[in-house]
N, C-alpha and C positions, 0 to 999 in steps of 0.2 A: 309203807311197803314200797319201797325207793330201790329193790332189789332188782337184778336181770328179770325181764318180761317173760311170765311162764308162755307156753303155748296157748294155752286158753286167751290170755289176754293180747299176742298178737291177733289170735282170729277173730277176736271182737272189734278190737280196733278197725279191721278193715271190713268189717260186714255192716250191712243195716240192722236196724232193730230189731226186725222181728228175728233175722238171723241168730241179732247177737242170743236174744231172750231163749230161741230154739239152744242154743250151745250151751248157755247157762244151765239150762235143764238138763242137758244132756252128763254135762259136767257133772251138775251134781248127784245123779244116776251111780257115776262110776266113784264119787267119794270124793270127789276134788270141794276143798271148801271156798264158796262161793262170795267175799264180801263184797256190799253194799259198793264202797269205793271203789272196788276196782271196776266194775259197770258203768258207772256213771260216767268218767268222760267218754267212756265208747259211744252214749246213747246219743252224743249230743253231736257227734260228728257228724260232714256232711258227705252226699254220695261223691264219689269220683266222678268227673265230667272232663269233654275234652270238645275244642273246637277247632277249624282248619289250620290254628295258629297258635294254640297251647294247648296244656296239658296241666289239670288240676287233680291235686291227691290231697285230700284233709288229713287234717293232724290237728292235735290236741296246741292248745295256745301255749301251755307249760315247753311242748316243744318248739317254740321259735325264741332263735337265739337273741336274748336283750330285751325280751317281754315286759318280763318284771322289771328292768331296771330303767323306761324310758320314762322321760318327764311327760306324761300324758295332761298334763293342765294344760303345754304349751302346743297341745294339736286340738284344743278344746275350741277356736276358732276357725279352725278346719272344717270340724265337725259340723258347726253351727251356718256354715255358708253352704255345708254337701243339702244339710235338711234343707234350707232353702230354697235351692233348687227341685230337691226332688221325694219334699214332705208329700207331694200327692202324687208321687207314682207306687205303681205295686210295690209293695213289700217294706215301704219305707214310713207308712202313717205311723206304724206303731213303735218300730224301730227310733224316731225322731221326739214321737209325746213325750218315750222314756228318758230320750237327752234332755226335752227340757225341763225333767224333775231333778237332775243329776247334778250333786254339786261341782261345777266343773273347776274349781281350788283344790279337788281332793284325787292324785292320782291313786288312788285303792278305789276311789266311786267312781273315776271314769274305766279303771282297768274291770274293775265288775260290771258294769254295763255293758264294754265290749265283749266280754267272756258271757254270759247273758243273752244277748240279742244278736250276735254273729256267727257264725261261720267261719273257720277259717284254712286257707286251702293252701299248701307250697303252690308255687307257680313255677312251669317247669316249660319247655321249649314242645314243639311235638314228639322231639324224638326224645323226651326224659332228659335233657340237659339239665341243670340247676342254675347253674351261672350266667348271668348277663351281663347288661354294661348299665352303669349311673353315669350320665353329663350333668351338667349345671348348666342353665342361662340368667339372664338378670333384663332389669330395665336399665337401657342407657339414657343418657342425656346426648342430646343434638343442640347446637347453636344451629337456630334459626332463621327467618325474615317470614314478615306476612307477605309480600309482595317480593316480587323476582327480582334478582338486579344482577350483573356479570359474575358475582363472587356465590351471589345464593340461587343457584338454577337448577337443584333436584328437586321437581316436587312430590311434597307426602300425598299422595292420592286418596280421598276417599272414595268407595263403589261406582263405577263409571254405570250408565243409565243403559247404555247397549249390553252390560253383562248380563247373560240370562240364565235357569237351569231349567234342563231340560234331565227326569226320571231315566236313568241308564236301562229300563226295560225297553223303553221309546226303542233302540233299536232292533229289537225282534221285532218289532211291524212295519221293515222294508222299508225301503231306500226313500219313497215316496208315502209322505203322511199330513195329515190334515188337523192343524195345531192352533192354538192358540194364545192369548198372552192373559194372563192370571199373575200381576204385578209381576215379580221378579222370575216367573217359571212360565216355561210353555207346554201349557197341558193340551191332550187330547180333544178331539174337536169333529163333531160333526161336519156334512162337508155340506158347504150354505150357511153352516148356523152364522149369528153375529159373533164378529171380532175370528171366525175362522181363516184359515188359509193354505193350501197346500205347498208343505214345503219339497225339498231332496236333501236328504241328511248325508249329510260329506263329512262324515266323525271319525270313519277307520275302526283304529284300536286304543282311540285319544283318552285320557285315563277319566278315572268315576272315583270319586269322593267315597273317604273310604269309611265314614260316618251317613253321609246322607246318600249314597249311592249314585250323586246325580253328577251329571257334566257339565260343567263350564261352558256356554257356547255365544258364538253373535250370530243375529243374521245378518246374511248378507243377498240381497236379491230376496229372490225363493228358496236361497239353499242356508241350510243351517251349518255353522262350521265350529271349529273348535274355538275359544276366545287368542285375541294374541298375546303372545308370546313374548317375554321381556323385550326381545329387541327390538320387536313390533312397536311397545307399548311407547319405549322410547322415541319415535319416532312420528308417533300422531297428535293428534290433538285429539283426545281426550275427552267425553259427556262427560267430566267428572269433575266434582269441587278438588281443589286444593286445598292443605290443610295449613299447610306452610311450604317454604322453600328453603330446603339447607345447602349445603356448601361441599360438604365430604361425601362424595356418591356413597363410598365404601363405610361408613359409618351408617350412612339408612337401611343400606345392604343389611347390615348385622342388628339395625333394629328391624328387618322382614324375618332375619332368622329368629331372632328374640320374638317377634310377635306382640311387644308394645314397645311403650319407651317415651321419653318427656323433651320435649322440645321448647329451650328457651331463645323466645320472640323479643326484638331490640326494644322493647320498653321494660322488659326484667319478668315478663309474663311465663309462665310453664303452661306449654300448652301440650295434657295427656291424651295419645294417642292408642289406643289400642284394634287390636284384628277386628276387620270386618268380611275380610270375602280374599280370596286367591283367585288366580287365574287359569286355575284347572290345570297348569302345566306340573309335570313332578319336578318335586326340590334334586335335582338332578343334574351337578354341574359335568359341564362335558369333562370336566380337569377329574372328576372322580372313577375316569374309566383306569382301570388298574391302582389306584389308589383307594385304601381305606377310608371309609365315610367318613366315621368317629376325629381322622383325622381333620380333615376336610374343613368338616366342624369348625374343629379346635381353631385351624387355622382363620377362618372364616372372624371367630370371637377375636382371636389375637390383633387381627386388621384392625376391627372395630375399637380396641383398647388402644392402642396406637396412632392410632388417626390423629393425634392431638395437635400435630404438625401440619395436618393438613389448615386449611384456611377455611376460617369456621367453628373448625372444631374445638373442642371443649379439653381444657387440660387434664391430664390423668393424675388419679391417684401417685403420689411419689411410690408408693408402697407397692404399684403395681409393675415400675418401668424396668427394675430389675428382673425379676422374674419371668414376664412379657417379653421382658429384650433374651434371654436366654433362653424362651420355647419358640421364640420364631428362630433363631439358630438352630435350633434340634429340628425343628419343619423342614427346614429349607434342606437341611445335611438328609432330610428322611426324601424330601421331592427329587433331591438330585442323585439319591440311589448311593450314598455314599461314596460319589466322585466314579461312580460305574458308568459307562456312556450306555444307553438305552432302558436302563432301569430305574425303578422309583421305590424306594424301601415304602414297606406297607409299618404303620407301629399301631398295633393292638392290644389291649392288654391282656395279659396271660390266664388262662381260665383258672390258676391256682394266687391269689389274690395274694400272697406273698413272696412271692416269685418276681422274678424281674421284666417288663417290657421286654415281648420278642419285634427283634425288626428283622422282615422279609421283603428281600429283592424282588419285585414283578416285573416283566416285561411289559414296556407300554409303549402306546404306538403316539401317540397326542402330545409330542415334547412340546410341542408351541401352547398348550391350554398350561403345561406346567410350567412354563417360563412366565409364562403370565399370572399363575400364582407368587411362584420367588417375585417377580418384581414387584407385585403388589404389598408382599410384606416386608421386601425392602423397603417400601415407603411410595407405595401409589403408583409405580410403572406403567406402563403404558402397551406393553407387550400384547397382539391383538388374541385374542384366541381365537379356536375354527370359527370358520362364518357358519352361520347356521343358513338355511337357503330364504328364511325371510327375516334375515337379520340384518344388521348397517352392511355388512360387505352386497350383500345383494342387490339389499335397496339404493346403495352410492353406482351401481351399475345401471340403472331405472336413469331416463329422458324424466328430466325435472317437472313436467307435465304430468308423468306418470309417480311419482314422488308423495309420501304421505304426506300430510301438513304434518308445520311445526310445533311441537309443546303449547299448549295453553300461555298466553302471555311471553313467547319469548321473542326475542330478541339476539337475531344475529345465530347462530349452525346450532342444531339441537343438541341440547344437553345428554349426550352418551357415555357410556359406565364402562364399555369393556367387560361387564360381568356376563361367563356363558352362559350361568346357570338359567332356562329361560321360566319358571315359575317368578309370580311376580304376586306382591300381598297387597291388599288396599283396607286402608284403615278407616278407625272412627273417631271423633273426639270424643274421649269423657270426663268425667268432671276430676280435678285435681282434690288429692288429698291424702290423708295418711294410709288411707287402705292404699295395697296393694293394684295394680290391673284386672280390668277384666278377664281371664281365661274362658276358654271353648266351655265351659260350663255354666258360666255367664254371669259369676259369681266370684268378688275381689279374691286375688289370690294370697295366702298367707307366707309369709317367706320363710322358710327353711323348714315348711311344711305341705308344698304343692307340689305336686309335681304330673309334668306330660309325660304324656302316656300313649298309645297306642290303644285306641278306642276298643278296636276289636278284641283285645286279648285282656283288657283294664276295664270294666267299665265307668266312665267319668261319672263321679262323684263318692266313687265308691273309698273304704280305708287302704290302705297299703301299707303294709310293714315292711322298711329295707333292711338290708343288710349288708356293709361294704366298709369303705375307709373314711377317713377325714380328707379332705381335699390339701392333697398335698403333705400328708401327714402320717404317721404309722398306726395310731389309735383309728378302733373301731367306731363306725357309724352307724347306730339301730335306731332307727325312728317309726314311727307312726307319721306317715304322711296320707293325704288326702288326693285322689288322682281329677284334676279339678282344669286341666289344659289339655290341648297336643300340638303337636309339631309334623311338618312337614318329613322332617328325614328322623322322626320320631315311629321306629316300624318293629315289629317284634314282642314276642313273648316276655321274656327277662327283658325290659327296656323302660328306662327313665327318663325326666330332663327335669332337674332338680331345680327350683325356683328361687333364687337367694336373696331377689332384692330387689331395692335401685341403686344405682350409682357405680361408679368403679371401685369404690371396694367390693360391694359386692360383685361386681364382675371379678376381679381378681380371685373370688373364691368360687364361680362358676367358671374360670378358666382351666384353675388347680381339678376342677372333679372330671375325675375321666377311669371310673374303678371298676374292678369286678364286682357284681352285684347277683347276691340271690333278692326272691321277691314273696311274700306270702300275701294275694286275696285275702278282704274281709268281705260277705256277705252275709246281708240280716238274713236270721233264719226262716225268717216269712214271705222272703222272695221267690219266685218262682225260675229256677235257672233254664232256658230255652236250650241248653247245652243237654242239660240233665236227661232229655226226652231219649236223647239216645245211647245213653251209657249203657253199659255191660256190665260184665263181670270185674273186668279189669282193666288198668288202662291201658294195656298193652292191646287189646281189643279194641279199644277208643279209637288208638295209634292208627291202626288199619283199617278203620271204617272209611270209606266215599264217600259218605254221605253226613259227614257231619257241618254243623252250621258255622255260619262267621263270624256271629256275634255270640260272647258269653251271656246277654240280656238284650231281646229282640226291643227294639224304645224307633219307637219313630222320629226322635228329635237330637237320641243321643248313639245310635247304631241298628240303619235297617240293614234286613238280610237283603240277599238278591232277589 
């Protein structure tokens, strides 16, 4: 029965059970003939739900486009790293027993397991959007040193010992509070008790973790402040191990955007780095006022591919230099507004996925943050961007008395980047091998099956089914991927950042992805959605509620509310 959908069967589709069973009956009261088939997928779908930052509408798995035809064996490690992490949370013991009976060689026994044991929902913007955006990132390589010398003097930072978190509710209890240190957090504290102390919380409106809800901060005296700030960071000396020292500032740059990456040490050693902690500040370069993020991005990867000139650096893919050398052209012609003086063409891509790149002129006031883009992708410039007020321009105005120390081990004027952006990432070593990085879910990432996310709107470890292009390509992309990372400038309902790899090939083909994308949630049916509590009738009522929650899954390790 493949026929136009009677009215009977859209309003089962969109109701609950007992609804649809009520209609059923009612139906067959007036003569309508009732079959068995047509019920069934309706029974199995799940409610409508919606949270500050999407918008979920179930639908039957027959409807997402490229279901049936995805090689579901090759997300069957996916699968197997999500149970991992989160076989003992709600909803997931049963869900995970049944993957490990499932022969995962067989895409008909993994696609019946997921039709089976999920849920599955379009993913839609708040305001009913469908469309989003897919990026790609990859692991790169860095030429390294274990120890600093004139030529290797950026160092990879792990966790500095003064960074602390402090519970973003901390500030509803006034300027003045009595705290104490609980390893890397400072909790709450009797006043007397041991290990307590009164601080003055000097935070403002300094951002909160959009997973663990907490803040970045140091103390300093009695007062508690926000952590410093790249240019800060550049500039002191550091509680922190070093993990190596490389060469190319703007290559480590694009592994903080990457968020791991392999660094090889002068005796032939790969030493794997991956996320361990930011600096509280947002991924927010100042060069991105009037210019599109996505671009930003792009431009951001393209450095990092390029670098290979710099000293140090690791030579690129032949396969990449053409293509690279022709999208930092297209950047540079989008930063300079198309030869217009005071404008910066915006390029996005177009909500109709076969449609062409629109490019929009903005007005922007920061020509010196964008000169200092072009000449970085012309090859490392030196163009300074705005001072930030505790950045090198400020601090070079500071009586050398008053002056931070210098970098851990250096040697002769600290090592500074020029980069405005001031979020700053500190890594960890872990062990080399064929699996893929660690991801924010803490679990090896599988490549051309992981993909960051946006915690709040995704929740990590959950299925994702995309929809969009080939990188660089006119053929369609439908996969099952696994939401298993995030990113800093990773924000939104429809929002990805596709995982493809190590190396510069795979960079090359995380450079190529920059597509319209729709997105459809998987969730096992035995979860319990925190969203759910406050649905309606429809989601147009969702839309307009005040009071709905931040996270689709309330998890205290992987999205608290406020």
């Amino acid at each position: 029965m493949r026929n136009a959908p009677s009215p009977l069967r859209v309003f089962v589709r969109r109701a609950g059970t007992a609804t649809a069973l009520a209609g059923a009956l009612l139906a067959a009261q007036a003569g309508h003939c009732v079959m068995a088939q047509e019920t069934a997928p309706a029974a199995v779908l799940g409610q409508p739900f919606a949270t500050r930052h999407a918008a979920f509408e179930p639908v039957r798995f027959a409807d997402v486009p490229g279901w049936d035809n995805d090689a579901l064996h090759e997300s069957a490690n996916g699968m197997r790293e999500s149970c991992d992490a989160l076989r003992r949370k709600q909803g997931w013991s049963t869900v995970c027993a049944a993957f490990d009976r499932v022969d995962t060689g067989s895409d008909a026994a993994l696609r019946a397991f997921f039709e089976s044991n999920f849920h599955v929902y379009r993913m839609m913007s708040p305001a009913r959007q469908l469309d989003g955006l897919i990026t790609g990132y990859f692991e790169p390589l860095l030429e390294g040193r274990r120890n600093r010398d004139e030529t290797f003097r950026f160092p990879v930072y792990g966790v500095p010992q003064d960074l602390l978190l402090l519970d973003a509710a901390a500030r509803s209890g006034g300027a003045r509070q009595w705290l104490r240190k609980q390893g890397q957090r400072l909790v709450p504290a009797s006043p007397g008790s041991a290990g307590a102390r009164e601080y003055t919380l000097v935070l403002d409106d300094f951002s909160v973790g959009i997973r663990d809800k907490r803040i970045r901060v140091r103390v300093d005296g009695d007062q508690i402040k926000p952590y410093w700030s790249r240019q800060d960071i550049e500039l002191r000396s550091l509680q922190a191990p070093v993990l190596a020292w490389v060469a190319a500032a703007d290559r480590l740059y694009s592994m903080q955007i990457q968020g791991s990456g392999k660094i090889r040490v002068e005796d032939g050693t790969l030493i794997r780095v991956s996320y361990a902690e930011q600096n509280g500040h947002p991924f927010l370069p100042n060069i991105t006022r009037g210019i599109d993020a996505s671009t930003v991005l792009t431009a951001i990867k393209i450095r990092g591919l390029t670098a290979a000139g710099s000293a140090g650096g690791s030579r690129a893919d032949p396969a990449v230099s053409a293509p690279v050398n022709d999208e930092v052209a297209r950047l540079i012609a989008l930063f300079q507004g198309n030869g217009k003086p005071g404008t910066v063409a915006s390029a996005r891509p177009s909500p109709n996925p076969g449609s062409a790149v629109r490019v929009k002129p903005k007005a922007v006031s920061n020509s010196a943050d964008v000169a200092a883009l072009i000449a970085a992708l012309k090859g490392g410039g030196t163009a300074a961007p705005r001072a930030n007020p505790s950045s090198v321009a400020s601090a070079s105005a500071k009586p050398a008395s008053a002056r931070p120390a210098l970098p851990v081990s250096a040697t002769g004027a600290p090592a500074l980047t020029n980069i405005p952006d001031p979020s700053y990432v500190f890594f960890r070593s872990s062990g080399d091998g064929p699996e893929g990085p660690i991801g924010a879910l803490g679990v090896p990432l599988t490549a051309g099956r992981s993909l960051a996310v946006d915690p709040r709107s995704t929740p990590l470890g959950s299925p994702v089914f995309i929809s969009t292009k080939e990188p660089a390509g006119s053929g369609p992309l439908r996969r099952l991927m696994f939401a298993q990372d995030t990113g800093g400038a990773i924000r939104g309902s429809v929002r990805g950042d596709l995982f493809w790899g190590f190396g510069d090939s795979a960079g090359r083909l995380a450079l190529a992805t920059n597509e319209v994308a729709q997105m459809w949630l998987l969730l096992p049916k035995t979860q319990v959605v925190s969203a759910a509590q406050n649905a309606g009738p429809t989601l147009r009522s969702l839309r307009n509620s005040a009071q709905l929650p931040d996270c689709v899954i309330d998890d205290p390790d992987l999205c608290v509310e406020d």
